[in-house]
N, CA and C atoms as an extended XYZ file, in Angstrom:
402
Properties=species:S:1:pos:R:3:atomname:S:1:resname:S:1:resid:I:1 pbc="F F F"
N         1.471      -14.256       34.981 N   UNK     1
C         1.347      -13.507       33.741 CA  UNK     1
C         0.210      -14.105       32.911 C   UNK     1
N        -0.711      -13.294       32.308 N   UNK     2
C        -1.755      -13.795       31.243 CA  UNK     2
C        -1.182      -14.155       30.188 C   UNK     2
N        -1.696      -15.387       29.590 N   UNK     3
C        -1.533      -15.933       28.529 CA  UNK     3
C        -2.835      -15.276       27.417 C   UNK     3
N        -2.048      -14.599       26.506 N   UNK     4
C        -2.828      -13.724       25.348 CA  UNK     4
C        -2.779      -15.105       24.115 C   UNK     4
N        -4.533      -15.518       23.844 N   UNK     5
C        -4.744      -15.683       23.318 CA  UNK     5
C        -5.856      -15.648       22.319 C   UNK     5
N        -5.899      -16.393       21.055 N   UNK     6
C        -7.097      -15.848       19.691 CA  UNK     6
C        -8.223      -16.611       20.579 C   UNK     6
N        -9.444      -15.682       20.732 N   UNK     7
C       -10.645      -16.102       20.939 CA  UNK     7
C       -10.934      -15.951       22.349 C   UNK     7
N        -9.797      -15.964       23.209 N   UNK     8
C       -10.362      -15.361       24.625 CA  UNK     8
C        -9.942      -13.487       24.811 C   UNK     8
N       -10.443      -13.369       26.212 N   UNK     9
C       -10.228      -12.245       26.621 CA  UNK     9
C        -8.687      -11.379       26.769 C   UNK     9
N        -8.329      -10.420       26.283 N   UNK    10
C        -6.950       -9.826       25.896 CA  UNK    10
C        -7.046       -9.559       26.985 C   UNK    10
N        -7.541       -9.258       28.590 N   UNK    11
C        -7.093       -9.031       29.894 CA  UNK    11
C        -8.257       -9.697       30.583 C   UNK    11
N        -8.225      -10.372       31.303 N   UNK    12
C        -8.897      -11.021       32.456 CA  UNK    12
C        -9.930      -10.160       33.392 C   UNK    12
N        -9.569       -8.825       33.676 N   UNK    13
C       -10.553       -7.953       34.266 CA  UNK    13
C       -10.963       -7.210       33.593 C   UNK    13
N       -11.362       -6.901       31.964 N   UNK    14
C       -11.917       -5.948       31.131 CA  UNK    14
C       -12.120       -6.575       29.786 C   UNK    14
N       -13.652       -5.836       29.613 N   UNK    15
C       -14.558       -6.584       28.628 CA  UNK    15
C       -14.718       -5.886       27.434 C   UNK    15
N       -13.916       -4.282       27.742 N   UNK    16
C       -13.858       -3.574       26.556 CA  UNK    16
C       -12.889       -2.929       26.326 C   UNK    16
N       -12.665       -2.184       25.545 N   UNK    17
C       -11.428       -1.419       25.484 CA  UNK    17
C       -11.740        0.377       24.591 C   UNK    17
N       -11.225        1.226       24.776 N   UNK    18
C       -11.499        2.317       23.577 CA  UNK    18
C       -10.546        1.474       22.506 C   UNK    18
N       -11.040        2.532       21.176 N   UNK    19
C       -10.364        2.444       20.069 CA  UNK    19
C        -8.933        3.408       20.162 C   UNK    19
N        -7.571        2.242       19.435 N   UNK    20
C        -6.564        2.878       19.285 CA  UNK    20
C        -5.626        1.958       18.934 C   UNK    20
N        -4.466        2.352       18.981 N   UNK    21
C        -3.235        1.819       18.498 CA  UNK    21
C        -1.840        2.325       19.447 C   UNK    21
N        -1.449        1.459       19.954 N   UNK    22
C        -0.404        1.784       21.033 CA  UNK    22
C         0.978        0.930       20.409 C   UNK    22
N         1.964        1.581       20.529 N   UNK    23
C         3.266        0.845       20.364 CA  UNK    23
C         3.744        0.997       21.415 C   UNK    23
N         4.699       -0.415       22.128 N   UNK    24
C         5.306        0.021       23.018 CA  UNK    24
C         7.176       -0.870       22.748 C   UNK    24
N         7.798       -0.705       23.755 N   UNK    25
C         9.127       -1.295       23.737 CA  UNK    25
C         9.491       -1.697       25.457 C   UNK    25
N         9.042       -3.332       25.465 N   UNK    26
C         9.890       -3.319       26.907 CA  UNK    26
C        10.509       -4.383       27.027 C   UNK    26
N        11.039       -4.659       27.839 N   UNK    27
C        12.047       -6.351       28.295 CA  UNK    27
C        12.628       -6.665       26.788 C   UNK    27
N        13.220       -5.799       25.911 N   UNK    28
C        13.831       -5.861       24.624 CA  UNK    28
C        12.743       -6.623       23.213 C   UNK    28
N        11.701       -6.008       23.587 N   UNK    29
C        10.607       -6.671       22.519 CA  UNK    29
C         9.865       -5.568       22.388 C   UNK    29
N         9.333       -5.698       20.863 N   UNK    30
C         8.733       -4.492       20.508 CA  UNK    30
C         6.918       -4.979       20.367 C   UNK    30
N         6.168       -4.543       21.064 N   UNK    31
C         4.898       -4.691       20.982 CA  UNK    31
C         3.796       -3.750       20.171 C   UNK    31
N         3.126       -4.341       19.418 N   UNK    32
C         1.705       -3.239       18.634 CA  UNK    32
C         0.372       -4.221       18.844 C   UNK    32
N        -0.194       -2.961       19.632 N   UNK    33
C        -1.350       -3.620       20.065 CA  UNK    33
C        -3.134       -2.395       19.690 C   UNK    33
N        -3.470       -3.428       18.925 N   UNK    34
C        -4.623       -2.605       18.154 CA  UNK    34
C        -6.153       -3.176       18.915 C   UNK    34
N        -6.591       -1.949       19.107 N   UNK    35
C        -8.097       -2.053       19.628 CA  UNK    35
C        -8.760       -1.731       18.406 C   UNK    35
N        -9.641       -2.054       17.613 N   UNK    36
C       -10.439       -1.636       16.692 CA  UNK    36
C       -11.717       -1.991       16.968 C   UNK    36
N       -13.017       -1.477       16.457 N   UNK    37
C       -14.256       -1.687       16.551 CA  UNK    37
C       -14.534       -2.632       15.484 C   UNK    37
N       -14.616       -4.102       15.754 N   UNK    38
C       -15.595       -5.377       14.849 CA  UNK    38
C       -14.772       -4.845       13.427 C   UNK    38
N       -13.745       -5.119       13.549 N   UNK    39
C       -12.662       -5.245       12.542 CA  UNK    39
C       -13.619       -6.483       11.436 C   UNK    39
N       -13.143       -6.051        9.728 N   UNK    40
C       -13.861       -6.741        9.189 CA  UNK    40
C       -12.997       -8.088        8.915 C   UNK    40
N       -13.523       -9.246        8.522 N   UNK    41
C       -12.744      -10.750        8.190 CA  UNK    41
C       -11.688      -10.627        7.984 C   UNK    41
N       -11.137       -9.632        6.649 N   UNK    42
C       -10.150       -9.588        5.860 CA  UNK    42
C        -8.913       -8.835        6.553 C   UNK    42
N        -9.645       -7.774        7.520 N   UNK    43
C        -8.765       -6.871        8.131 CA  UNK    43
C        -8.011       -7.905        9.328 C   UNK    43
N        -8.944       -8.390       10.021 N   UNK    44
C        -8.431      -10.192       10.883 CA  UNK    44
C        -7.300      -10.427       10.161 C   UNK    44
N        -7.607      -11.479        8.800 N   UNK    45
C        -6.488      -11.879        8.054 CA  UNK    45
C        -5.767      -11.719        7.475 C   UNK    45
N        -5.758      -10.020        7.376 N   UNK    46
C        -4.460       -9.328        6.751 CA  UNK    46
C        -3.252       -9.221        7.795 C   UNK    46
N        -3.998       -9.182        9.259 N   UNK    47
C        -2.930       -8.933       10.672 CA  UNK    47
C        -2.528      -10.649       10.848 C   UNK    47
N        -3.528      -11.476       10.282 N   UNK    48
C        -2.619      -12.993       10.884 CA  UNK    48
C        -1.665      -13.117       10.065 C   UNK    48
N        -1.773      -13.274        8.556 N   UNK    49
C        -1.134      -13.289        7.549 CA  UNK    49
C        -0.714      -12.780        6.369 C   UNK    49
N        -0.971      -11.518        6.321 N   UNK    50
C        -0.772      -10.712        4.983 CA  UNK    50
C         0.856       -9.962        5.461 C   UNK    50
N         0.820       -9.272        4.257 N   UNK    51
C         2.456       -8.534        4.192 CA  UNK    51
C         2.061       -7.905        4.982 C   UNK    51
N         3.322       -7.384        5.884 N   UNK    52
C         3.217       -6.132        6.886 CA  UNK    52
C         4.447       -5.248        6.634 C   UNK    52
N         4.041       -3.773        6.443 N   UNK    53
C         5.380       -3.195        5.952 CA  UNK    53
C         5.716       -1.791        7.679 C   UNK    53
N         6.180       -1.213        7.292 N   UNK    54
C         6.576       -0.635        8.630 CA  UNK    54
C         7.575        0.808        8.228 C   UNK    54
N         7.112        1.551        9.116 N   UNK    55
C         8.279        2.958        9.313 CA  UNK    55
C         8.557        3.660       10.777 C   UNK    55
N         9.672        4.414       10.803 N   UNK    56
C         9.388        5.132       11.803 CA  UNK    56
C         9.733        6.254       11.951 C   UNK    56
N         9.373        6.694       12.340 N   UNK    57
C         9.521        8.606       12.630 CA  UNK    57
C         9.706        9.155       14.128 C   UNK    57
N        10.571        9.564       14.157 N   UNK    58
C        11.180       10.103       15.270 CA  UNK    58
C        11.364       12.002       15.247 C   UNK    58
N        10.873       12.577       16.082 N   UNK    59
C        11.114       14.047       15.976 CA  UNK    59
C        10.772       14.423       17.426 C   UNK    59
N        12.315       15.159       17.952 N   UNK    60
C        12.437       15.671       19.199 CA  UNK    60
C        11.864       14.425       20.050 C   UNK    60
N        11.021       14.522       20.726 N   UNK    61
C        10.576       13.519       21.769 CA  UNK    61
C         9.242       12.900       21.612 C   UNK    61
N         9.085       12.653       20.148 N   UNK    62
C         7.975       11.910       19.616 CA  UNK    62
C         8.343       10.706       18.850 C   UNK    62
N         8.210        9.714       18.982 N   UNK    63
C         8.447        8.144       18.375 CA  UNK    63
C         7.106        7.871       17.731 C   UNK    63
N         6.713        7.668       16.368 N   UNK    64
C         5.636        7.098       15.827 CA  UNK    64
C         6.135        6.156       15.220 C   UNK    64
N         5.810        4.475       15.236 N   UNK    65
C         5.766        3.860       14.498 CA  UNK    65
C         4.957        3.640       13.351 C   UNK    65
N         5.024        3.392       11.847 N   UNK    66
C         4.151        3.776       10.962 CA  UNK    66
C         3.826        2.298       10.777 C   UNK    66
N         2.776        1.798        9.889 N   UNK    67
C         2.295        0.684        9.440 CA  UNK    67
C         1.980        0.059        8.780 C   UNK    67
N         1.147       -0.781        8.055 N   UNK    68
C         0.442       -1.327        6.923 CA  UNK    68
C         0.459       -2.805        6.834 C   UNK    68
N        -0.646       -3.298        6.382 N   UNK    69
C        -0.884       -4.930        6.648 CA  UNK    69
C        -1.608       -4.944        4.750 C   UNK    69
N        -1.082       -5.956        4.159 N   UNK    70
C        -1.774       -5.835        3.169 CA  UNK    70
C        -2.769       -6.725        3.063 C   UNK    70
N        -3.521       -7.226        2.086 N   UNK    71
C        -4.556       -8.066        2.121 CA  UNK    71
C        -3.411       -9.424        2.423 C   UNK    71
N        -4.360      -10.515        2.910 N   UNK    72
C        -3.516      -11.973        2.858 CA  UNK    72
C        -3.845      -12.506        0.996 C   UNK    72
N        -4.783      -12.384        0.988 N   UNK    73
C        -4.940      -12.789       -0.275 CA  UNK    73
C        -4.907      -11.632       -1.782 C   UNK    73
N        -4.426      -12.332       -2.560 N   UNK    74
C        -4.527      -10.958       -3.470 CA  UNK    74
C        -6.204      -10.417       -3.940 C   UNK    74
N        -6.007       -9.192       -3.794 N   UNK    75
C        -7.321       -8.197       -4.311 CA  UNK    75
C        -8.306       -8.155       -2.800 C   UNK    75
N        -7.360       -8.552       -1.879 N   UNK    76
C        -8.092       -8.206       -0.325 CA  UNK    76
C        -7.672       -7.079        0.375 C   UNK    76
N        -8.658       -6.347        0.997 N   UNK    77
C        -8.151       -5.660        1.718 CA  UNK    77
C        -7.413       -5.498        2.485 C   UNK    77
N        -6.972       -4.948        3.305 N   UNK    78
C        -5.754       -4.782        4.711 CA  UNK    78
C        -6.300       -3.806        5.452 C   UNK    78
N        -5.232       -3.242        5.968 N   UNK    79
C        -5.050       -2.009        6.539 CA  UNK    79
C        -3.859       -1.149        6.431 C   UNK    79
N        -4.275        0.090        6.255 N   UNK    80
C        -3.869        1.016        4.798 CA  UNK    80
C        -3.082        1.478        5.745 C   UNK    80
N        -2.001        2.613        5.822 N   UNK    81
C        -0.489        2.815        6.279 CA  UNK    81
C        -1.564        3.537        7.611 C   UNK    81
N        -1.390        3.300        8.940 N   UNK    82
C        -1.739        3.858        9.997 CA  UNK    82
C        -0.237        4.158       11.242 C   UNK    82
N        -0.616        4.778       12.453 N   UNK    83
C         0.711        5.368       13.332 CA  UNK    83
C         0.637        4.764       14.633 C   UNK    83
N         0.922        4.793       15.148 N   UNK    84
C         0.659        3.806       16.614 CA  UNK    84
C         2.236        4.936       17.510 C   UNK    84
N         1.348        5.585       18.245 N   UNK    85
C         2.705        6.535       19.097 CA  UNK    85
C         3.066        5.510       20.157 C   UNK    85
N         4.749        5.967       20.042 N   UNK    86
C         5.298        4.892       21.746 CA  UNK    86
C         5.166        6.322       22.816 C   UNK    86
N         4.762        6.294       23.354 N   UNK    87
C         4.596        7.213       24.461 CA  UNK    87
C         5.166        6.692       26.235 C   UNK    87
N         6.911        6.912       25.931 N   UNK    88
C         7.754        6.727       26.934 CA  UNK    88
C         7.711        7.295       28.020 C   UNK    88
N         6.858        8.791       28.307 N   UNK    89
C         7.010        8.991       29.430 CA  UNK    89
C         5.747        9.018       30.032 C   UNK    89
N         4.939        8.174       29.204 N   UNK    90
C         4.009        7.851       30.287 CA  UNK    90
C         3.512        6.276       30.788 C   UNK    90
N         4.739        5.574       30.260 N   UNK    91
C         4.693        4.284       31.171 CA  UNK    91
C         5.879        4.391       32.755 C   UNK    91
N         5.139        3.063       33.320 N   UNK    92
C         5.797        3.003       34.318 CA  UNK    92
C         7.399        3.121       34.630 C   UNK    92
N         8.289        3.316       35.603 N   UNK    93
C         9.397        3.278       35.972 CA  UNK    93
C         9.907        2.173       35.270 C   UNK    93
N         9.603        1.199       35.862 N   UNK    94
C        10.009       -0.237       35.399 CA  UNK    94
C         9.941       -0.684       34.108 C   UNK    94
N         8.776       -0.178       33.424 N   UNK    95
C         8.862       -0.325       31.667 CA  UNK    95
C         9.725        0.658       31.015 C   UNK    95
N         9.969        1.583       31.458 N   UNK    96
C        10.408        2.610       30.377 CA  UNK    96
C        12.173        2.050       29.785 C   UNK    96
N        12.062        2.618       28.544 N   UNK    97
C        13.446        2.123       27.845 CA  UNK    97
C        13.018        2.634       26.405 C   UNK    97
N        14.231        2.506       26.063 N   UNK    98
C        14.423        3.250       24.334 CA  UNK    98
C        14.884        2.292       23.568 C   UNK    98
N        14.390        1.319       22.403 N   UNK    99
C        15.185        0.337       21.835 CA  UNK    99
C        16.374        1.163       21.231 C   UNK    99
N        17.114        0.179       21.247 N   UNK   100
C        18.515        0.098       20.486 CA  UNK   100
C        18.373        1.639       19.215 C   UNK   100
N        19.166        2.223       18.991 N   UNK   101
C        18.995        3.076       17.458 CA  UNK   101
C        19.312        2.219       16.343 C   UNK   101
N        19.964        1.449       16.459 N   UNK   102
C        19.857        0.805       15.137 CA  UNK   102
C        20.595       -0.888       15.358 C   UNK   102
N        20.017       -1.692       14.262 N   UNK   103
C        21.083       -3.344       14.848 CA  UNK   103
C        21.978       -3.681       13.829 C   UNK   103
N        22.484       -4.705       14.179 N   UNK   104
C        23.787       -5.224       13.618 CA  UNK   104
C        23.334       -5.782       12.391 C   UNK   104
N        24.099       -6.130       11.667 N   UNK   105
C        24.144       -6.564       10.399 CA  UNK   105
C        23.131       -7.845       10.016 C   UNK   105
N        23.435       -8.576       11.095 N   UNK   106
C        23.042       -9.772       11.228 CA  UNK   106
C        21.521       -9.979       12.145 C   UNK   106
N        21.223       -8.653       12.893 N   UNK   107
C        20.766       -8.728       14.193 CA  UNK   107
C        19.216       -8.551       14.115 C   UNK   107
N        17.893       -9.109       14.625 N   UNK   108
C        16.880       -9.151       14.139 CA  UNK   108
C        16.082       -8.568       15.681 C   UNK   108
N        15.021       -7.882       15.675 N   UNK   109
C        14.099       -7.742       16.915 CA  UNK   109
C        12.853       -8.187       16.640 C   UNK   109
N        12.207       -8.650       17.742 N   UNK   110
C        10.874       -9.271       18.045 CA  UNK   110
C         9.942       -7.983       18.105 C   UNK   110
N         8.723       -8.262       17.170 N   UNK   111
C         7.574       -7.096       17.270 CA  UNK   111
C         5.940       -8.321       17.613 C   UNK   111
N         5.647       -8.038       18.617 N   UNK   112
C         3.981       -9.323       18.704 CA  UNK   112
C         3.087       -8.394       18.327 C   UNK   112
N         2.752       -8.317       17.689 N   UNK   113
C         1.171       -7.866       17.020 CA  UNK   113
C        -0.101       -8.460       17.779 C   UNK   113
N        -0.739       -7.262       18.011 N   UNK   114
C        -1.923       -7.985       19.230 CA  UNK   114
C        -3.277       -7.497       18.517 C   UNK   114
N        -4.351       -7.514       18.026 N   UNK   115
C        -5.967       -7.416       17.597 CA  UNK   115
C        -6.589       -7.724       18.329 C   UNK   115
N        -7.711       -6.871       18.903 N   UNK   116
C        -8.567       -7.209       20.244 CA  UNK   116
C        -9.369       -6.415       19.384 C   UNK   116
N       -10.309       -6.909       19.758 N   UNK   117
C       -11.906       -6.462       19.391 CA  UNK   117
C       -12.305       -5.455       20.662 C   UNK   117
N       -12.498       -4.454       20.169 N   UNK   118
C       -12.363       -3.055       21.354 CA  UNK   118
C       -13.732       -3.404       21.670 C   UNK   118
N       -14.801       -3.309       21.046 N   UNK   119
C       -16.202       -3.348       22.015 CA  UNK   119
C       -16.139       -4.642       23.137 C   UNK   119
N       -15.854       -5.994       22.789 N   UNK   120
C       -15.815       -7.284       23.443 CA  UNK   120
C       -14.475       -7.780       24.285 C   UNK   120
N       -13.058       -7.066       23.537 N   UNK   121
C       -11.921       -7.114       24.484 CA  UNK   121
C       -11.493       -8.132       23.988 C   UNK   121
N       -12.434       -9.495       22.982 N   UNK   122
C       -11.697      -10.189       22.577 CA  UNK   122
C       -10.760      -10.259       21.557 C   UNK   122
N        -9.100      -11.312       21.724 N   UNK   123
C        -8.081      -11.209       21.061 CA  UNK   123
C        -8.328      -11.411       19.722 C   UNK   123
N        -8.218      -11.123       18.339 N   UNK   124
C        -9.052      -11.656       17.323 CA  UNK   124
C        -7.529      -11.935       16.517 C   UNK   124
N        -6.410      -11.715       16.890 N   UNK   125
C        -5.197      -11.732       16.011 CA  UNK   125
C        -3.824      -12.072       17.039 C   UNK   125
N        -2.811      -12.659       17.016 N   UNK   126
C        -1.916      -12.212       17.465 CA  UNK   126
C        -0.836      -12.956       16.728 C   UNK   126
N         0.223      -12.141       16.571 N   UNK   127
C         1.307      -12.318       15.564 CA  UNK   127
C         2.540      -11.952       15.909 C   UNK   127
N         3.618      -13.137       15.852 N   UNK   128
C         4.773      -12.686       15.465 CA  UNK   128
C         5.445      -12.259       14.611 C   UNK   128
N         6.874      -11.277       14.394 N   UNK   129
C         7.434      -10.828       13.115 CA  UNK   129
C         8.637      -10.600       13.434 C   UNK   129
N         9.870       -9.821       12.730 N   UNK   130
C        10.996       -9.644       13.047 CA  UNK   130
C        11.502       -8.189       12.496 C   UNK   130
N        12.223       -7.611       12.861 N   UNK   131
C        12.668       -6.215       12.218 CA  UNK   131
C        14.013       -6.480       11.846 C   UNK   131
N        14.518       -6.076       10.651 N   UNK   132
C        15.983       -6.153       10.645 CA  UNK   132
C        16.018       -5.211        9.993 C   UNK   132
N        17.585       -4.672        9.621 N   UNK   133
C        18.038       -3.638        9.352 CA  UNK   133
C        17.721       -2.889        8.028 C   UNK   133
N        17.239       -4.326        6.917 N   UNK   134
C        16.274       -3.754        5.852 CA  UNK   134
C        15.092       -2.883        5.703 C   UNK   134
C-alpha cells in the first residue's frame, strides 16, 4: 500500500491529475480527496488547519457531501461551501458500501482529507477529522 504523503507524489505512477473533488466511503472510513490547480498558500492552510464545516444531501441515488474550510487564520481565506459526489456505483465490487445512516450517541467516524496539486500530483495537504452526530 502507498504511503500518502505532504510533498511527495499522491500515486507513484501519475504526475497529474484532472481537477475535482471525489468523496468516497470504504473499509469504514470516510475519504475527501481534492485535485485543484496550484491551490493558493492560504487555501493549503485552511485544509491543514482551519475550521472545516460539512453537510450532506442525499436524494434518490445521489449522495453529495457538502463542504467548507475556513481561513486558518482570521481574515484568511478558505474554501467557500463546495460538493464532492460519492459515486457508489461506479467503484469497484470490493469497495462499494454505504456508511452507517446515522451513529450512536457517543460514536465518531474517520474522514482523511487529501490536497494534491492536480497539474504536479503532488500531496500539498492531508488531514485527519472526525464526524459525530452534531
Amino acid at each position: 500500500m502507498h504511503k500518502i504523503e505532504v510533498g511527495k507524489l499522491y500515486s507513484e505512477t501519475r504526475t497529474s491529475w484532472p481537477e475535482g473533488v471525489e468523496y468516497n466511503w470504504m473499509h469504514n472510513v470516510h475519504e475527501l480527496r481534492m485535485f485543484f490547480r496550484n491551490p493558493q498558500p492560504q487555501e493549503v492552510q485552511s485544509v491543514k488547519s482551519g475550521k472545516v464545516e460539512f453537510g450532506l444531501v442525499t436524494e434518490e441515488d445521489v449522495i453529495l457531501l457538502l463542504f467548507r474550510f475556513l481561513g486558518a487564520q482570521k481574515g484568511q481565506r478558505g474554501i467557500d461551501w463546495s460538493d464532492a459526489p460519492y459515486s457508489y456505483h461506479m467503484l469497484p465490487e470490493d469497495r462499494k458500501g454505504l456508511p452507517p445512516e446515522q451513529l450512536r450517541p457517543s460514536e465518531r467516524s474517520l474522514l482523511n482529507i487529501i490536497l494534491v496539486n492536480a497539474p504536479t500530483g503532488i500531496v500539498l495537504a492531508v488531514r485527519a477529522v472526525s464526524f459525530s452526530r452534531q
